[in-house]
C-alpha positions in Angstrom: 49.9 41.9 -26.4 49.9 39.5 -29.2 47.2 36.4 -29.3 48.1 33.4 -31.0 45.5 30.9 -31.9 46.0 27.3 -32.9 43.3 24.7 -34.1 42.1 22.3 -31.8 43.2 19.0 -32.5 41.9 15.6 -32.6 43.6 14.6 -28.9 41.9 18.2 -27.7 38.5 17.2 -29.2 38.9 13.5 -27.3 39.6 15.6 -24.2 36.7 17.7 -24.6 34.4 14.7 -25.2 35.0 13.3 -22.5 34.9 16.0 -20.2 31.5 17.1 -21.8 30.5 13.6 -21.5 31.5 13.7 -17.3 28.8 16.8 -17.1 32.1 19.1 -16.5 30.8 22.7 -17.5 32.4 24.8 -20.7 34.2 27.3 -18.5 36.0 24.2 -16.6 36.8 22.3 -19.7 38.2 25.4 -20.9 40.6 26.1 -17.6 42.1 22.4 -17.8 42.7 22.7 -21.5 44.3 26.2 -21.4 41.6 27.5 -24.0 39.3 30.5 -24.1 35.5 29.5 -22.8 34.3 30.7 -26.4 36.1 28.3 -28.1 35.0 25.5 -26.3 31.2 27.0 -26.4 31.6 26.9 -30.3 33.5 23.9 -30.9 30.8 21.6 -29.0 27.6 23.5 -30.9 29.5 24.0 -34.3 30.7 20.0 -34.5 28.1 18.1 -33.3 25.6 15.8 -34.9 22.2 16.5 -35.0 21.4 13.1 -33.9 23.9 11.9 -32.0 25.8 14.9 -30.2 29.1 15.9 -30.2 32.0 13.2 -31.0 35.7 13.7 -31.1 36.2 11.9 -34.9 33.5 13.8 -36.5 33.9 17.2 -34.9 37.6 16.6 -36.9 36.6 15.5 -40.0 33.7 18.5 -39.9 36.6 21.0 -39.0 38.7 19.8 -41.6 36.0 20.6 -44.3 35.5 23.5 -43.5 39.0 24.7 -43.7 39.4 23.1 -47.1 35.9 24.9 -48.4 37.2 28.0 -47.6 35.5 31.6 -46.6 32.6 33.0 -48.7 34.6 35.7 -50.0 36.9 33.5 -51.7 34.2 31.1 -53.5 32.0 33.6 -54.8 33.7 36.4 -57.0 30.9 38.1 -57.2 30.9 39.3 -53.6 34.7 39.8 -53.6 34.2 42.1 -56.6 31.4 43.6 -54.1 33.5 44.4 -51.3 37.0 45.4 -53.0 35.1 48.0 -54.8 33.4 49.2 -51.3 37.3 49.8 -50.5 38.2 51.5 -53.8 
């Protein structure tokens, strides 16, 4: 059984604000958006503002950086060079 996962999206994010905002629990946010209970878990304690909370516009923008920064492996060469040689 194959999994496939998509991003959540700016309208998804809106959705889950507002939910989250209604004191609707992660597990229920997750049923009405057809979405693992993890992912909404992580997406509300990843992308949200020390400060102010959670909120739809810069959940996205946080997201977006992220993606665009890329994984550890690929910005440090030194720990690339680490672990292909661990496979060698």
């Amino acid at each position: 059984m194959e999994q496939i996962y998509s991003h959540i999206e700016l309208n998804e994010r809106c959705e889950i604000y507002r939910l989250h905002a209604d004191g609707i629990s992660r597990r229920q946010i997750a049923d009405r958006l057809g979405r693992s209970p993890s992912i909404i878990s992580r997406e509300l304690q990843r992308n949200a503002l020390p400060k102010s909370g959670y909120k739809p516009s810069s959940a996205d923008r946080m997201a977006m950086a992220r993606k665009r920064r890329g994984s550890k492996i690929e910005r440090l060469s030194s720990l690339k060079t680490y672990v292909l040689d661990l496979w060698a």
